[in-house]
VMD Tcl script that builds the backbone (N, CA, C; Angstrom):
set m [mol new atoms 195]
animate dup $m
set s [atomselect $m all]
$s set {name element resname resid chain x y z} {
  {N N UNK 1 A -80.571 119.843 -7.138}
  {CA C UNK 1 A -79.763 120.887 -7.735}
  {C C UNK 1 A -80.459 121.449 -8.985}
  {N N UNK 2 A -81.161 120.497 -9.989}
  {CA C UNK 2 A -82.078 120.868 -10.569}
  {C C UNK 2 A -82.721 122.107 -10.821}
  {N N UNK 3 A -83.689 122.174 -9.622}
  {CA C UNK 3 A -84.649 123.344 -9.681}
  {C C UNK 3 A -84.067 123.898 -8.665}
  {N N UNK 4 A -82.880 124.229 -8.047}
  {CA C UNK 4 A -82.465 125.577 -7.527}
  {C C UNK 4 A -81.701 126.140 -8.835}
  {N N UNK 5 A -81.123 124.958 -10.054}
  {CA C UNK 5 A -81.146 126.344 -11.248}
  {C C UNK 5 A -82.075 126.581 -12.060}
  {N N UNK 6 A -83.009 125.980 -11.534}
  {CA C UNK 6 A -84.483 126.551 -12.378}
  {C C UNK 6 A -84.646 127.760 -11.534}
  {N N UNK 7 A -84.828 127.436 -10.542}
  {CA C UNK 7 A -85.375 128.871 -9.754}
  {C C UNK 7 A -84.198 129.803 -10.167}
  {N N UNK 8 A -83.037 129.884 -10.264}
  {CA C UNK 8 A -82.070 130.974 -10.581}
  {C C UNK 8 A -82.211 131.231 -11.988}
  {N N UNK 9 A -82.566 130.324 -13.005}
  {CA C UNK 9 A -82.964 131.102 -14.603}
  {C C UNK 9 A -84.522 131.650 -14.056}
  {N N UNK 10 A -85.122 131.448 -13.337}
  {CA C UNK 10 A -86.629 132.552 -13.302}
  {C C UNK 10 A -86.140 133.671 -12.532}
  {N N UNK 11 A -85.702 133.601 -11.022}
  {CA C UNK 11 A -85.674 135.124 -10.773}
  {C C UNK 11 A -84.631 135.824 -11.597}
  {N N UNK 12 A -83.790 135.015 -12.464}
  {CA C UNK 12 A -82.566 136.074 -13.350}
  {C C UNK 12 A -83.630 137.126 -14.196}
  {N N UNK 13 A -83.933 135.583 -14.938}
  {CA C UNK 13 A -85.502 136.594 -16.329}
  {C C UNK 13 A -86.228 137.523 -15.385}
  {N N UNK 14 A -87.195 136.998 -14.342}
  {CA C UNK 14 A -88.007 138.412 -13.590}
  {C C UNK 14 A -86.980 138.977 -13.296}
  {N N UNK 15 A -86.063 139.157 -12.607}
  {CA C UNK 15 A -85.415 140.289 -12.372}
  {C C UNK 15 A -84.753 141.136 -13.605}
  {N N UNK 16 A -84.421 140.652 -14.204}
  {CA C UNK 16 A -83.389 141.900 -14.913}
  {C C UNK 16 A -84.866 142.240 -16.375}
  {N N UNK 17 A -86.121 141.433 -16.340}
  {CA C UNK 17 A -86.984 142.191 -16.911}
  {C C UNK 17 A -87.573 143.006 -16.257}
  {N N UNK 18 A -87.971 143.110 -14.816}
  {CA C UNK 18 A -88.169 144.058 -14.141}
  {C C UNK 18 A -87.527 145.431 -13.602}
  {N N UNK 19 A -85.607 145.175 -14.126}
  {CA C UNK 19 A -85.074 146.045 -13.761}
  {C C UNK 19 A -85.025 147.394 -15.133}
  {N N UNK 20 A -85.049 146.459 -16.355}
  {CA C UNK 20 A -85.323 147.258 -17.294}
  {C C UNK 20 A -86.848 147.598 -17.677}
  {N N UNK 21 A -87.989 147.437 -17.016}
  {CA C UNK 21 A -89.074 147.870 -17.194}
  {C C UNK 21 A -89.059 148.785 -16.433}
  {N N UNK 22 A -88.597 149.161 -15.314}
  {CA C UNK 22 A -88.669 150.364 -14.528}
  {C C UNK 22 A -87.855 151.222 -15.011}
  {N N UNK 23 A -86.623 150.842 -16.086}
  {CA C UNK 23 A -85.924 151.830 -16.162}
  {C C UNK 23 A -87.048 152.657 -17.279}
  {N N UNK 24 A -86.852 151.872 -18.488}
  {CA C UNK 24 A -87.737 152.447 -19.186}
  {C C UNK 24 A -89.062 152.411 -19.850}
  {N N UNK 25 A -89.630 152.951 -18.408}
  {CA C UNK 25 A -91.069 153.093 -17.944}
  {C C UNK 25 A -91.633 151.730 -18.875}
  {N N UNK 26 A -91.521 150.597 -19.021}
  {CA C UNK 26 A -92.264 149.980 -19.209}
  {C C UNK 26 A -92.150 149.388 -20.651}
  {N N UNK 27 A -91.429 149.709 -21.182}
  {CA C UNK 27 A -91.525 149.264 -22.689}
  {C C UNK 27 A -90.907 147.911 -22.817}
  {N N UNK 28 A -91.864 147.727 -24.075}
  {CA C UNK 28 A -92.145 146.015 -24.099}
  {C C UNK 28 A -90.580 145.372 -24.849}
  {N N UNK 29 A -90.132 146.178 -25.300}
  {CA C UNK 29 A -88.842 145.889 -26.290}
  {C C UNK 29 A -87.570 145.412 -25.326}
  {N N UNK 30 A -87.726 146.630 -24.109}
  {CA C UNK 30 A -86.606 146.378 -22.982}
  {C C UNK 30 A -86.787 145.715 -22.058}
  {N N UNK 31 A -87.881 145.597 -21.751}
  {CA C UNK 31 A -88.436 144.583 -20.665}
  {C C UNK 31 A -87.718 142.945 -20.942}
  {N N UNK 32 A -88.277 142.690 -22.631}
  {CA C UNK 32 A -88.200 141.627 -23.039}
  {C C UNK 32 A -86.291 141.176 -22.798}
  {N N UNK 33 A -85.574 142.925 -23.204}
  {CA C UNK 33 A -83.865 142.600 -23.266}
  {C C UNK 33 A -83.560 142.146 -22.069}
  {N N UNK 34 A -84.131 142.924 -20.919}
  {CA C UNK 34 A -83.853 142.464 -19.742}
  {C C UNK 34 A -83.453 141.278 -19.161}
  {N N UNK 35 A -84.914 140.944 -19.508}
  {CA C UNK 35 A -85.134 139.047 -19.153}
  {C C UNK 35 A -84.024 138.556 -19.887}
  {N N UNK 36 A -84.044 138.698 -21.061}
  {CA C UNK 36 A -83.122 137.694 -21.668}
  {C C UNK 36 A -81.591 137.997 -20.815}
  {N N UNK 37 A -81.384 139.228 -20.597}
  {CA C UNK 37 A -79.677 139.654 -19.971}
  {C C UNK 37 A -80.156 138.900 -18.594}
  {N N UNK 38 A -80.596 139.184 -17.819}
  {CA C UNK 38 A -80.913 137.934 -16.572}
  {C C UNK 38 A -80.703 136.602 -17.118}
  {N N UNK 39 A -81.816 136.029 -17.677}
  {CA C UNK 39 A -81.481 134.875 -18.321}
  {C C UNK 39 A -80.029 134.250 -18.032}
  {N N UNK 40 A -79.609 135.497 -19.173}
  {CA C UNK 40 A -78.070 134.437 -19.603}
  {C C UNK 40 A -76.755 134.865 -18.673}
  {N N UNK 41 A -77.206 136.102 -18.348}
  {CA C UNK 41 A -76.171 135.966 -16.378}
  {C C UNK 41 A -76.582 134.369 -15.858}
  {N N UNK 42 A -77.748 134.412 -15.732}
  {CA C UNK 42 A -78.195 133.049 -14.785}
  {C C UNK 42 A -77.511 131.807 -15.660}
  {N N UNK 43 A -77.712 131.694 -16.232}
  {CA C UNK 43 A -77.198 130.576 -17.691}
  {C C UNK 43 A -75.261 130.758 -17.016}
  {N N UNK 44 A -74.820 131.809 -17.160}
  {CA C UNK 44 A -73.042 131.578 -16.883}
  {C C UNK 44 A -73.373 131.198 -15.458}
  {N N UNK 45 A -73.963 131.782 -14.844}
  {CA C UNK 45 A -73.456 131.784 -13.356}
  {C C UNK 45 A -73.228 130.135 -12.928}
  {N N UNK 46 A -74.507 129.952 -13.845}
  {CA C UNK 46 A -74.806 127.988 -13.756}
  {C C UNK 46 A -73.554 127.107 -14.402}
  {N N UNK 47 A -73.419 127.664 -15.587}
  {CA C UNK 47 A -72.102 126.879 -16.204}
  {C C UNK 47 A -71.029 126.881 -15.477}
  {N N UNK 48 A -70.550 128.146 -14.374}
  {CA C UNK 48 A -69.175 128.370 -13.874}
  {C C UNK 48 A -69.672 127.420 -12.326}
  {N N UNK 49 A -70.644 127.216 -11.979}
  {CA C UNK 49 A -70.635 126.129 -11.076}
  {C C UNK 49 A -70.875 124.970 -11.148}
  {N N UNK 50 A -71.207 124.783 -12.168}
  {CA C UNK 50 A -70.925 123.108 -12.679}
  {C C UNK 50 A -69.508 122.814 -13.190}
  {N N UNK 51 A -68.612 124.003 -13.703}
  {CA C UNK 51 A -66.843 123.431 -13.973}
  {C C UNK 51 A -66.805 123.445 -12.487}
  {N N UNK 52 A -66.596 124.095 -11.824}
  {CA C UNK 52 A -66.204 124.508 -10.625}
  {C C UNK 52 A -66.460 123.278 -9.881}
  {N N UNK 53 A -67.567 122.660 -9.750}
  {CA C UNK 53 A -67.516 121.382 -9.116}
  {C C UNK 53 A -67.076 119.984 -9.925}
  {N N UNK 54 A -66.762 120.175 -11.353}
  {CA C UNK 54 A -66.052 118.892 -11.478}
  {C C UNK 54 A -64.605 119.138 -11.480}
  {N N UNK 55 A -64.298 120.027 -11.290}
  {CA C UNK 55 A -62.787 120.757 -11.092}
  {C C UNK 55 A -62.129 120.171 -9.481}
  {N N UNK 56 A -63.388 120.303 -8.700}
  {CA C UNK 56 A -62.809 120.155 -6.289}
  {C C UNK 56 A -63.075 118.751 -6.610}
  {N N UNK 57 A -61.957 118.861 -6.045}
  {CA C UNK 57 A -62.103 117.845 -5.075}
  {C C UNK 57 A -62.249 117.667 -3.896}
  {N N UNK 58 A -63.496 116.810 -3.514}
  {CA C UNK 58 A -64.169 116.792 -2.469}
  {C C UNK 58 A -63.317 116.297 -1.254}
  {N N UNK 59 A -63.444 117.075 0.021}
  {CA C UNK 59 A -62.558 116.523 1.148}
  {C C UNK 59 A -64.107 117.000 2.442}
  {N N UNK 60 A -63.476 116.136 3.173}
  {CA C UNK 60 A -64.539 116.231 4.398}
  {C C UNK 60 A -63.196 116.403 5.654}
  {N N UNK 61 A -63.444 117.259 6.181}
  {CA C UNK 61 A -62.594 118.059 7.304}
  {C C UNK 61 A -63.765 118.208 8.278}
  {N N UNK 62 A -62.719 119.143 9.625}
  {CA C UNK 62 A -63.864 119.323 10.811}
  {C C UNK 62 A -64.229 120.802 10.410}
  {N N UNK 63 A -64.272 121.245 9.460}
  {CA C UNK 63 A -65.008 122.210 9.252}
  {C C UNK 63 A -66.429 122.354 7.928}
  {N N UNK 64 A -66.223 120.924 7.973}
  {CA C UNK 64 A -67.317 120.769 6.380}
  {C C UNK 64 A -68.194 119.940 7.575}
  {N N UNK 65 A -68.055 119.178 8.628}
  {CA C UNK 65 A -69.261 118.106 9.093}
  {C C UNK 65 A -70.046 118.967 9.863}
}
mol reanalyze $m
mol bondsrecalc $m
mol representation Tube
mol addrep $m
């Protein structure tokens, strides 16, 4: 579980620095905001699934095996 939220804080940063480098053409100021706004989407998205799983309770049905 680890490094699938490692891998989700890297493509957050490449992505949302890449989405603001295209917006504006490239500048180093927004590029940098980007990443960080990816970043910390990726950062909640991670926190709301770690409550979220100490919150269920786990059941095994014929639709989970």
């Amino acid at each position: 579980m680890v490094w699938r939220y490692a891998a989700l804080i890297l493509i957050g940063a490449i992505g949302g620095g890449l989405l603001l480098a295209f917006i504006s053409s490239a500048d180093g100021k927004y590029t940098a905001m980007g990443s960080f706004y990816g970043m910390t989407t990726a950062l909640c998205w991670i926190a709301l699934h770690a409550l979220t799983r100490l919150r269920t309770r786990h059941t095994i049905n014929e639709f989970t095996t």
